[in-house]
C-alpha positions as a Markdown table, in Angstrom:
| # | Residue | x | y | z |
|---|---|---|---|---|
| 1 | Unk | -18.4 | -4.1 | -7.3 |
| 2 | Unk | -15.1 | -3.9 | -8.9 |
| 3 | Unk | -14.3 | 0.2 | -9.5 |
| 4 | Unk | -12.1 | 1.8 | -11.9 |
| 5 | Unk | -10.5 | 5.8 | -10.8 |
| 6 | Unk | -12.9 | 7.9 | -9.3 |
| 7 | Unk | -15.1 | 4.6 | -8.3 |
| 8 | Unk | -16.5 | 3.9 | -11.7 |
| 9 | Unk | -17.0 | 0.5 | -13.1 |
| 10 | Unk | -14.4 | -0.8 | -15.3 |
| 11 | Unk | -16.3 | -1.9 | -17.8 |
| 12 | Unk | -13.8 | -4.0 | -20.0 |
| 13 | Unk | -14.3 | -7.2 | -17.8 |
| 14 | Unk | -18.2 | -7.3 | -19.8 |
| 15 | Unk | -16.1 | -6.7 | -23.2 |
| 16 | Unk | -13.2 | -9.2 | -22.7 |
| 17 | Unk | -13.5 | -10.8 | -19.6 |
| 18 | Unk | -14.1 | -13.8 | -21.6 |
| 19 | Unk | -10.0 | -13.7 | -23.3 |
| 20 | Unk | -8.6 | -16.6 | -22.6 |
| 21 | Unk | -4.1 | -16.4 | -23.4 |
| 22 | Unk | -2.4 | -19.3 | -23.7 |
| 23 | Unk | 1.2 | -19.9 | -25.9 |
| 24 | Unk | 4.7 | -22.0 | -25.5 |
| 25 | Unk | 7.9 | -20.6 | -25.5 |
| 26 | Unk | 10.5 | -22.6 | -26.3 |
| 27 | Unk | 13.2 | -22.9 | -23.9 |
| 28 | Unk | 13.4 | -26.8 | -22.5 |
| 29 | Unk | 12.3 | -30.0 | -23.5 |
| 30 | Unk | 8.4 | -30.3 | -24.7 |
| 31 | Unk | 8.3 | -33.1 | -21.8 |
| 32 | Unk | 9.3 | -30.3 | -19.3 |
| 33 | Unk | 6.6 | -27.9 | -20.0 |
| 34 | Unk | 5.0 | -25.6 | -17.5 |
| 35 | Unk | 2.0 | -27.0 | -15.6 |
| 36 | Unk | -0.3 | -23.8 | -15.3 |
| 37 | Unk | -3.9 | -22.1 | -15.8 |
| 38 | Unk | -5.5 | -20.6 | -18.3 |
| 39 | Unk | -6.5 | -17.1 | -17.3 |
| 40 | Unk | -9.3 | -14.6 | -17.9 |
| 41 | Unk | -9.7 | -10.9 | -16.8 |
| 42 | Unk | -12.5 | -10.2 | -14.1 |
| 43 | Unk | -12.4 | -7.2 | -12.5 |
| 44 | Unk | -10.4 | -3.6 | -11.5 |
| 45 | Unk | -10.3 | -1.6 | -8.2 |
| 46 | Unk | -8.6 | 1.9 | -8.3 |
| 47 | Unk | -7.9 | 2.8 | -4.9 |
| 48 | Unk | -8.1 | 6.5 | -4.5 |
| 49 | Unk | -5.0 | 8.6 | -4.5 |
| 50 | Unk | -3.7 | 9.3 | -0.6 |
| 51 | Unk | -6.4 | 6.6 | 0.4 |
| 52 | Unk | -4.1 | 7.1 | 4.0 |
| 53 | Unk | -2.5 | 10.1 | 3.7 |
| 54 | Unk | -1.0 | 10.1 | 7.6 |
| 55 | Unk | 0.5 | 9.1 | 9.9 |
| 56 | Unk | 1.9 | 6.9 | 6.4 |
| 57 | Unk | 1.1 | 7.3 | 3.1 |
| 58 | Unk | -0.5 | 4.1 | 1.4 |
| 59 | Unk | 1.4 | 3.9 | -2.0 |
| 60 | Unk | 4.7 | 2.4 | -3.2 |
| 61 | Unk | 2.8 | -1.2 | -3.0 |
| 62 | Unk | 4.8 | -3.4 | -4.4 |
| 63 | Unk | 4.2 | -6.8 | -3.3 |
| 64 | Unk | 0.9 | -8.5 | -1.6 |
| 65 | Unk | 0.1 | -12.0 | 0.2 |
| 66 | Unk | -2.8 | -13.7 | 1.3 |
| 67 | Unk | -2.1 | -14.5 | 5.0 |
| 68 | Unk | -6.0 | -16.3 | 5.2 |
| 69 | Unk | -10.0 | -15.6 | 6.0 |
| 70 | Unk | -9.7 | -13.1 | 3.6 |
| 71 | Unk | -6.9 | -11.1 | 4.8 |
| 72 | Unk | -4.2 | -9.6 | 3.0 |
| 73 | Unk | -0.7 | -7.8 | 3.7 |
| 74 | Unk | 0.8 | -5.2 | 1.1 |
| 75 | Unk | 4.4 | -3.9 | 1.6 |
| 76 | Unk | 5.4 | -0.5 | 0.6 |
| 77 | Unk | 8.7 | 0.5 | -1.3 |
| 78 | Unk | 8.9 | 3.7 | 0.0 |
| 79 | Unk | 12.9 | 4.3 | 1.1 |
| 80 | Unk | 11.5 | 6.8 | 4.1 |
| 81 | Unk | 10.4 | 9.8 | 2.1 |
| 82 | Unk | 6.5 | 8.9 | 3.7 |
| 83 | Unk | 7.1 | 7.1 | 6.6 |
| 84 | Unk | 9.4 | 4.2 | 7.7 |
| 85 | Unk | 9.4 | 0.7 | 6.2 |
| 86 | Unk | 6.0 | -0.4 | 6.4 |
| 87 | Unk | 3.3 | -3.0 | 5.4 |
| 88 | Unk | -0.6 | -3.2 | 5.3 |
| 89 | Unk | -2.7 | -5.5 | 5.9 |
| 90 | Unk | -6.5 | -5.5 | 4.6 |
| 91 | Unk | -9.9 | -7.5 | 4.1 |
| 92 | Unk | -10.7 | -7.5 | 0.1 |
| 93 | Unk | -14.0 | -9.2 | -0.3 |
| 94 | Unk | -14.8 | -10.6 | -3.2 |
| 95 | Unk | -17.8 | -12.0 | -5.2 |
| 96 | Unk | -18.5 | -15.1 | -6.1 |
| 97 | Unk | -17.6 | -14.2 | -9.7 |
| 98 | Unk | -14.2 | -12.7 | -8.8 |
| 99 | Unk | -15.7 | -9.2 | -8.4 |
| 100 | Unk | -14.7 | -6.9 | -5.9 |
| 101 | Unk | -17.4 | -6.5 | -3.5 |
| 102 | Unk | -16.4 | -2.8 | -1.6 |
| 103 | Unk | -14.9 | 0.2 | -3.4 |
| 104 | Unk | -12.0 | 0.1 | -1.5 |
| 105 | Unk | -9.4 | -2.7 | 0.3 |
| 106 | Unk | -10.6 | -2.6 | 4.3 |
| 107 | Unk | -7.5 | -1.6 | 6.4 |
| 108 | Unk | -7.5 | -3.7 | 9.2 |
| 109 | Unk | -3.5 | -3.3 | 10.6 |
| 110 | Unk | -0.3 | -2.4 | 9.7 |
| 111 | Unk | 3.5 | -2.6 | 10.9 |
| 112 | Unk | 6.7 | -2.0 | 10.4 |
| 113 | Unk | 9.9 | -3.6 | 9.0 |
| 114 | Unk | 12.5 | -3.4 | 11.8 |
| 115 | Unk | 16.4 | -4.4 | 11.4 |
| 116 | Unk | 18.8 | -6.2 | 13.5 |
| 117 | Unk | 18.2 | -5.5 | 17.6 |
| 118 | Unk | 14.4 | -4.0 | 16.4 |
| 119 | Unk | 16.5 | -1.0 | 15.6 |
| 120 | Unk | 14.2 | 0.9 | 13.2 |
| 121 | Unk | 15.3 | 1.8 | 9.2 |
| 122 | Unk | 16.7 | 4.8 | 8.2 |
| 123 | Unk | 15.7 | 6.3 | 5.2 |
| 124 | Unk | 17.6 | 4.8 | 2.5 |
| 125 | Unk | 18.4 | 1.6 | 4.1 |
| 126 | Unk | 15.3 | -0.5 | 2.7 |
| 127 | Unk | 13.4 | -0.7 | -0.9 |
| 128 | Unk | 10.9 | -3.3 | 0.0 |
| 129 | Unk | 9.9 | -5.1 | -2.6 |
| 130 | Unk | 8.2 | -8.4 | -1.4 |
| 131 | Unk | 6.4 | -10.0 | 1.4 |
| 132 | Unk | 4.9 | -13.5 | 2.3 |
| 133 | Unk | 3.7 | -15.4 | 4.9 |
| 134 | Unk | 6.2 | -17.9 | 6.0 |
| 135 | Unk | 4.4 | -20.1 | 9.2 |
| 136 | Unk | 3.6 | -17.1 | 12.0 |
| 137 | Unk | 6.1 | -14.9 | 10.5 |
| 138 | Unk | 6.6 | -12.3 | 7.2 |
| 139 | Unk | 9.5 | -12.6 | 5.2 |
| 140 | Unk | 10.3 | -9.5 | 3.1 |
| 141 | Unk | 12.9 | -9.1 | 0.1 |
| 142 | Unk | 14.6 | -5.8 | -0.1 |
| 143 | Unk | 16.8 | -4.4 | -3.0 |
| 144 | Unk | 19.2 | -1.9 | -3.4 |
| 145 | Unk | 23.2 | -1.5 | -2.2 |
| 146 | Unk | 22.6 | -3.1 | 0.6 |
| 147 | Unk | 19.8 | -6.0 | -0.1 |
| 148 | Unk | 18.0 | -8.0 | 2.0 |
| 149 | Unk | 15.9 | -11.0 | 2.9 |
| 150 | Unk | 14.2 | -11.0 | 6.5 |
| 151 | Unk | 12.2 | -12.6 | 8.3 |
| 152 | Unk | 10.2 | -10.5 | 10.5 |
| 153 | Unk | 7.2 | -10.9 | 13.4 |
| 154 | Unk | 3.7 | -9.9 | 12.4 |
| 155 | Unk | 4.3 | -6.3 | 14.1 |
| 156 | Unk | 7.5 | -6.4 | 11.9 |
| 157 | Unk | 10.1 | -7.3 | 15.0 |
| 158 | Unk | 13.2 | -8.8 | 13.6 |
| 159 | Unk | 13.5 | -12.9 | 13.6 |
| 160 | Unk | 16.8 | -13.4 | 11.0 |
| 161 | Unk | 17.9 | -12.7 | 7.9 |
| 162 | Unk | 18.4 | -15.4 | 4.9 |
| 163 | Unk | 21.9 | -15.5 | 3.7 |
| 164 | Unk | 22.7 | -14.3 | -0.1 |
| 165 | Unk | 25.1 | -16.0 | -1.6 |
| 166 | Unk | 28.2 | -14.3 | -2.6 |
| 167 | Unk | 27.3 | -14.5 | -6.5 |
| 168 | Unk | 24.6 | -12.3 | -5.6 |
| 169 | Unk | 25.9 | -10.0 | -2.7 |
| 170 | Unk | 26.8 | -6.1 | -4.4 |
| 171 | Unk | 30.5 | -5.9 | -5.4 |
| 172 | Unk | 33.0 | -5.1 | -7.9 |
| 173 | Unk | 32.1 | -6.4 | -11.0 |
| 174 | Unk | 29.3 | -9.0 | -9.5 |
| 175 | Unk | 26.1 | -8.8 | -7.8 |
| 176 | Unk | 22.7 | -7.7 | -7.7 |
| 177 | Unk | 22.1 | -4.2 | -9.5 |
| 178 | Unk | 20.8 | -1.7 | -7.1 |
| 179 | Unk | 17.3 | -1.4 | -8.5 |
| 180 | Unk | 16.7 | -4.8 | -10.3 |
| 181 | Unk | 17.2 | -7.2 | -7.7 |
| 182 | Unk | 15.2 | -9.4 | -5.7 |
| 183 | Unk | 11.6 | -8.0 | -7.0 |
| 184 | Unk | 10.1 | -11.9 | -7.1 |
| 185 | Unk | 9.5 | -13.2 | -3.9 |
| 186 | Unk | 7.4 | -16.3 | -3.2 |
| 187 | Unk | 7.0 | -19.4 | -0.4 |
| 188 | Unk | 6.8 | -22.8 | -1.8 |
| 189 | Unk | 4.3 | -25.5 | 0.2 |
| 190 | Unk | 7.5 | -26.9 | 1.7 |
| 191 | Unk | 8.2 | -24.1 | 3.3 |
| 192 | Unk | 10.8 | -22.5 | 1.0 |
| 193 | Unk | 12.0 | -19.2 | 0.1 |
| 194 | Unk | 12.0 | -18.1 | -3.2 |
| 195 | Unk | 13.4 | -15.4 | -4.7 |
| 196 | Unk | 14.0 | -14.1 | -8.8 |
| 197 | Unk | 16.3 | -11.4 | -9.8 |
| 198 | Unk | 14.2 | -8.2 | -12.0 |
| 199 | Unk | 17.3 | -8.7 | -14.5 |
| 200 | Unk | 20.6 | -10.7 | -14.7 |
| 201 | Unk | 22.9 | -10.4 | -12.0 |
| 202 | Unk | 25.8 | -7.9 | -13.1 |
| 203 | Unk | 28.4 | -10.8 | -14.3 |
| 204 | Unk | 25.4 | -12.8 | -15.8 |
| 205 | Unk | 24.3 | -10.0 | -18.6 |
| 206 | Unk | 22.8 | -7.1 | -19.1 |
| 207 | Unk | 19.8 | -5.8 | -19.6 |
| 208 | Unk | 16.9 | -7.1 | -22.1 |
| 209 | Unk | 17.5 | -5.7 | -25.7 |
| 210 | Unk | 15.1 | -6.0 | -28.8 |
| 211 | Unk | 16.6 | -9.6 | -30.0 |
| 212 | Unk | 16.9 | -11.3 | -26.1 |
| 213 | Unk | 15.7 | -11.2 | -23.2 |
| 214 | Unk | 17.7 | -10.8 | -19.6 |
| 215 | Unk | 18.8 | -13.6 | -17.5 |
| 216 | Unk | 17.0 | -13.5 | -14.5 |
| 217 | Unk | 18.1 | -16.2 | -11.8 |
| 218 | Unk | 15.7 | -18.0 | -9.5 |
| 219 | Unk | 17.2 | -18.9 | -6.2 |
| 220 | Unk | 15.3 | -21.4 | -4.0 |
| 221 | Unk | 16.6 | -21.7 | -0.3 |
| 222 | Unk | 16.0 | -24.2 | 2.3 |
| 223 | Unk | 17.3 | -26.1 | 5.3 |
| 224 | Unk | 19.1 | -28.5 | 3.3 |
| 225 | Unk | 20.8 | -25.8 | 0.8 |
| 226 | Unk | 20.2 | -23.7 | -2.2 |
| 227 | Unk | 18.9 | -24.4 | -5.7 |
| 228 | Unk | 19.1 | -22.2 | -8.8 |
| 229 | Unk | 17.9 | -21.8 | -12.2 |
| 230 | Unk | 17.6 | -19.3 | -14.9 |
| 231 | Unk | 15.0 | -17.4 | -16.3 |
| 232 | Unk | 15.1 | -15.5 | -19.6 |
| 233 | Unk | 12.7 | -12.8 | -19.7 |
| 234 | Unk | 11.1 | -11.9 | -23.1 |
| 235 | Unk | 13.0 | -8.9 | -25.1 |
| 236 | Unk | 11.8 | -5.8 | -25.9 |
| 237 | Unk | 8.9 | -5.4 | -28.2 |
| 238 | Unk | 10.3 | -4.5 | -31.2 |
| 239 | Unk | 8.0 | -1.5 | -31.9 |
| 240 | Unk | 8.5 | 0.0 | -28.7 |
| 241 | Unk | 10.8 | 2.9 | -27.9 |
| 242 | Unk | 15.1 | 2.5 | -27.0 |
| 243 | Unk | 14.0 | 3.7 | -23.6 |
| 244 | Unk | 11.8 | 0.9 | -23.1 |
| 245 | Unk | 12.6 | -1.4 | -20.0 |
| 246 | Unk | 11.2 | -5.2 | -18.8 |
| 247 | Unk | 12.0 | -7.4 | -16.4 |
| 248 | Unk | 10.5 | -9.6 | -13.6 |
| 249 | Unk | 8.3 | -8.2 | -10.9 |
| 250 | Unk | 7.0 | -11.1 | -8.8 |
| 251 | Unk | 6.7 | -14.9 | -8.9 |
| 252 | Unk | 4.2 | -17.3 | -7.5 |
| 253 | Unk | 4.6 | -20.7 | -6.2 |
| 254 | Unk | 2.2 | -23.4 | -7.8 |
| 255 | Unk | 4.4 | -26.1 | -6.8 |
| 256 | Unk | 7.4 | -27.2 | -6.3 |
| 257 | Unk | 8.8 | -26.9 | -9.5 |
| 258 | Unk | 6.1 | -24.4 | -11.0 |
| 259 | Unk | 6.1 | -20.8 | -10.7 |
| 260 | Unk | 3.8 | -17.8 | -12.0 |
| 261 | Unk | 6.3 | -15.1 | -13.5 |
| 262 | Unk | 5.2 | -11.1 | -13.2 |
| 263 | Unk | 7.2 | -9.6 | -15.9 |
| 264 | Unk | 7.0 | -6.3 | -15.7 |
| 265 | Unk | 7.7 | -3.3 | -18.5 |
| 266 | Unk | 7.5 | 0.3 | -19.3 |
| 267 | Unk | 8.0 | 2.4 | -22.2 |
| 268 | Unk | 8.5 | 6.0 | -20.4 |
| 269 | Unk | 7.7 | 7.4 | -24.2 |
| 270 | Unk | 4.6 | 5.5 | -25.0 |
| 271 | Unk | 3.6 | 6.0 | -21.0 |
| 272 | Unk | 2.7 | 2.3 | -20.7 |
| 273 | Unk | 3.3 | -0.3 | -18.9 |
| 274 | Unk | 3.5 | -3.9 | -20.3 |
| 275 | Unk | 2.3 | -6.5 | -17.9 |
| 276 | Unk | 2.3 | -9.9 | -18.9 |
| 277 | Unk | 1.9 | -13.9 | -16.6 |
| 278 | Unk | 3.6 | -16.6 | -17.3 |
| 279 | Unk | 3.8 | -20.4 | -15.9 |
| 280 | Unk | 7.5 | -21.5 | -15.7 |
| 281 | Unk | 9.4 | -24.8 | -14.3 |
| 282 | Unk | 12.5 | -25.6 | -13.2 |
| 283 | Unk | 11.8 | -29.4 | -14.8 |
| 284 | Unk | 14.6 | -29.7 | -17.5 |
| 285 | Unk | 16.5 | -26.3 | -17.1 |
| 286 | Unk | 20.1 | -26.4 | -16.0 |
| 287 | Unk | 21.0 | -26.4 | -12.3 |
| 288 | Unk | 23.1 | -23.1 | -11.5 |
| 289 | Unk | 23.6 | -23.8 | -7.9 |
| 290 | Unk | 26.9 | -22.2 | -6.9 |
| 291 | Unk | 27.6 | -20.9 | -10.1 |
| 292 | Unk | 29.4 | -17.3 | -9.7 |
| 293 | Unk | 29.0 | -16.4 | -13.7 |
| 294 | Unk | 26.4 | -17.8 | -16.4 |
| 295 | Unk | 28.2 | -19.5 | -19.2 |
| 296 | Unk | 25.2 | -18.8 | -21.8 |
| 297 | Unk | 25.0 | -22.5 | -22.4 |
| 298 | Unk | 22.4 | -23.0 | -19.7 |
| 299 | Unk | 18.7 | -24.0 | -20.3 |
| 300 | Unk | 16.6 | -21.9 | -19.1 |
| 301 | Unk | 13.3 | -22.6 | -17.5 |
| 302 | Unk | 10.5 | -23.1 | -20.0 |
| 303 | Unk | 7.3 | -21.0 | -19.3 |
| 304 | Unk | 4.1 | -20.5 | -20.8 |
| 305 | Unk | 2.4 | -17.4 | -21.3 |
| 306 | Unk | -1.1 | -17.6 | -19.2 |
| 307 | Unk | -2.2 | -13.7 | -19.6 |
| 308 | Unk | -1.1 | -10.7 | -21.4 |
| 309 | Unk | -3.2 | -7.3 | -20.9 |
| 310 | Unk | -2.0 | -6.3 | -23.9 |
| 311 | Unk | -5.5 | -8.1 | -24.8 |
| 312 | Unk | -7.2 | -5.2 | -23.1 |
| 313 | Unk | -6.5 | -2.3 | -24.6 |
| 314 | Unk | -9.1 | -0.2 | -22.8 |
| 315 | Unk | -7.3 | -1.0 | -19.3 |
| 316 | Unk | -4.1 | 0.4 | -18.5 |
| 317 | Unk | -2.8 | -2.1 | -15.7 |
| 318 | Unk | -0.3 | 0.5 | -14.2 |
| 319 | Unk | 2.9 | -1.1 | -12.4 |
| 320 | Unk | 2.0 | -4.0 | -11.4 |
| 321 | Unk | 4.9 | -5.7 | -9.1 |
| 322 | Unk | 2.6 | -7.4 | -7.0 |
| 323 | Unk | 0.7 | -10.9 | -6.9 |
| 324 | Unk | -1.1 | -13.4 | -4.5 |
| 325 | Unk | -3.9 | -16.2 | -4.9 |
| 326 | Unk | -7.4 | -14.8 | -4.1 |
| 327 | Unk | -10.3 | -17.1 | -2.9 |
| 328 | Unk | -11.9 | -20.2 | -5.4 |
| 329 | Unk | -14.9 | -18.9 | -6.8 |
| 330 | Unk | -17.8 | -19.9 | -9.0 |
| 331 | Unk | -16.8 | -23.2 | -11.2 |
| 332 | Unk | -14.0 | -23.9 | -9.3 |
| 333 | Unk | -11.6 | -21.5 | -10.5 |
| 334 | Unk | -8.9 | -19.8 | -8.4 |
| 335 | Unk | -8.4 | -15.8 | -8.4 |
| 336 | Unk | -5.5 | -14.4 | -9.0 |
| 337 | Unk | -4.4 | -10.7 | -7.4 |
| 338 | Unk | -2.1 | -8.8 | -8.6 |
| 339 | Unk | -1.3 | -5.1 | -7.1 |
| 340 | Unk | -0.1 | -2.0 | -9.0 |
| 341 | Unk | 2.8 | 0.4 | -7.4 |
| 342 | Unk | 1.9 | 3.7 | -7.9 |
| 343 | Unk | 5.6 | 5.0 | -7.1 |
| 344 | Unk | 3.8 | 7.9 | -5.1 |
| 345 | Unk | 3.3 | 9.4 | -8.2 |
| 346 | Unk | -0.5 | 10.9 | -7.9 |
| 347 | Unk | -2.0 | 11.6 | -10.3 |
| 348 | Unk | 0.1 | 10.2 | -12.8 |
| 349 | Unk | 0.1 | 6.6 | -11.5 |
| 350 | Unk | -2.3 | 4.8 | -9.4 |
| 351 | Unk | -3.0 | 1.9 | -6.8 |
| 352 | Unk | -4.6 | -0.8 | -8.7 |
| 353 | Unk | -6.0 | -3.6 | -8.1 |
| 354 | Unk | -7.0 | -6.7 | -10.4 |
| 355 | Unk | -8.3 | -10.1 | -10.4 |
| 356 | Unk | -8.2 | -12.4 | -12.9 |
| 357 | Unk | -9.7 | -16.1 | -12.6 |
| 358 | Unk | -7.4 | -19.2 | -13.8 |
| 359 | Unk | -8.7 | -22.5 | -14.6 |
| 360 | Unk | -6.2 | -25.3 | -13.6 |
């Protein structure tokens, strides 16, 4: 049964489980549009504030995987205030229509993120914000002055880091911003890491406005070199508040060209987040490998917007920044999960957890 705060029943998914989003944005050729799903929301789990109060708090969630038979990991964001850099892993079962089937994920491990020599993290040093299975290994993206991409054993011992490219590496005038970097973080079926920026790199723009959207970068790495493309997030919604923030929070490979986007955005006067899933492509946008600076000339990638839960007013999503396929259920259809960070923020903000079922 799929549980709302204090283990009550959401009970939205009866009301508008049946929405169904689905709308183009214009940003490539019609010939290169988005394949993707339709989406409709199913269910809500509110796990219960200090679920694992010690020996480390379970919070700061901000990126989950499905590593298989029903397992799942979740790493925390939490820069050493609760414990050191961490991740979860946990059984969520889940009925055949896409309903959570306990009141709460079942904890099953958990491990750290070490750094080079399996020399633990100080505090500071790490602001986890993805993780995925890449073959017997995790590979976790980390943000912040000094950002990261590793690639670490299941207890979390170190294997190697990816290399940023320079365009992206924290300097004078250039770089990843300290708290927008690489949130998106997904494997491809080839094998491949990749990543997307929260917002522009520093000499690519700034951040999104009420008439445009940032200019997110997608950087795909492999054996035989890098690949990138832009993404332009949507701008600010024009009744919200100048305070009012959005940017990417997660990706999701469907192929090798096709992604789910997580943007992300809060309006710190309204108190609400905006949470919205899109299909995007790199077919027809403008290769930006090696490119140090954006001209503003490039196509972006087109997307598709697959779910907004703007549609369901009665839920408030929370910060999602995490997402990862679920099982096939009834019909066919594939679950998506997506995982709230509740910025250890009790009882203010919440761990949530949500499925929604797309229809390919």
């Amino acid at each position: 049964m799929g549980l709302s705060r204090l283990g009550q029943r959401v009970q939205i998914g009866c009301l508008v489980g049946a929405v169904a989003v689905s709308g183009l944005v214009a940003a490539a050729p019609a010939n290169a549009a988005p394949n993707g799903p339709t989406a409709r929301y199913v269910d809500t789990m509110t796990v219960p504030d200090n679920f694992v109060p010690t020996p480390f708090r379970f919070g700061g969630l901000s990126g989950i995987d499905n590593i298989g038979g029903g397992n799942y990991v979740a790493v925390s964001d939490d820069p050493g205030k609760f414990g050191p850099a961490r991740y979860f892993q946990f059984r969520l079962p889940i009925t055949g229509n896409g309903q959570f089937a306990t009141r709460t994920p079942v904890l099953t491990n958990a491990g750290t993120i070490l750094g080079p020599g399996n020399i633990p993290l100080l505090p500071g040093q790490m602001d986890l914000e993805g993780i995925r299975k890449l073959g017997g290994n995790f590979v976790v993206s980390s943000e912040g002055a000094r950002p990261f991409v590793r690639v670490v054993t299941p207890p979390g011992l170190y294997v190697r880091d990816i290399p940023i490219p320079a365009a992206y590496r924290p300097g004078p005038g250039r770089g990843l911003k300290t708290n927008d970097g690489f949130e998106g973080l997904t494997v491809t079926r080839s094998g491949q890491v990749a990543l997307m920026t929260e917002s522009a790199l520093v000499q690519d723009g700034g951040d999104p406005t009420k008439a445009a959207g940032t200019r997110s970068r997608l950087l795909i790495t492999g054996a035989r070199g890098n690949s990138e493309y832009v993404y332009r997030t949507d701008p600010i919604a024009r009744n919200a508040s100048s305070r009012a923030t959005n940017g990417v929070s997660e990706i999701l490979s469907i192929s090798s060209t096709d992604y789910l986007v997580l943007e992300r955005g809060f309006d710190p006067v309204a108190n609400r987040n905006s949470i919205k899933v899109y299909a995007a492509t790199t077919r027809g946008a403008t290769s930006v490998t090696g490119v140090n600076k954006l001209s503003g000339r490039e196509v972006p990638m087109s997307k598709r917007l697959v779910f907004d839960f703007a549609k369901l007013p009665m839920l408030r999503p929370d910060n999602v920044e995490g997402m990862a396929w679920g099982p096939t259920i009834s019909g066919g259809r594939r679950t998506l999960i997506l995982i709230s960070d509740d910025n250890f923020n009790n009882p203010a903000q919440h761990t949530k957890l949500h499925t929604l079922a797309l229809t390919f």
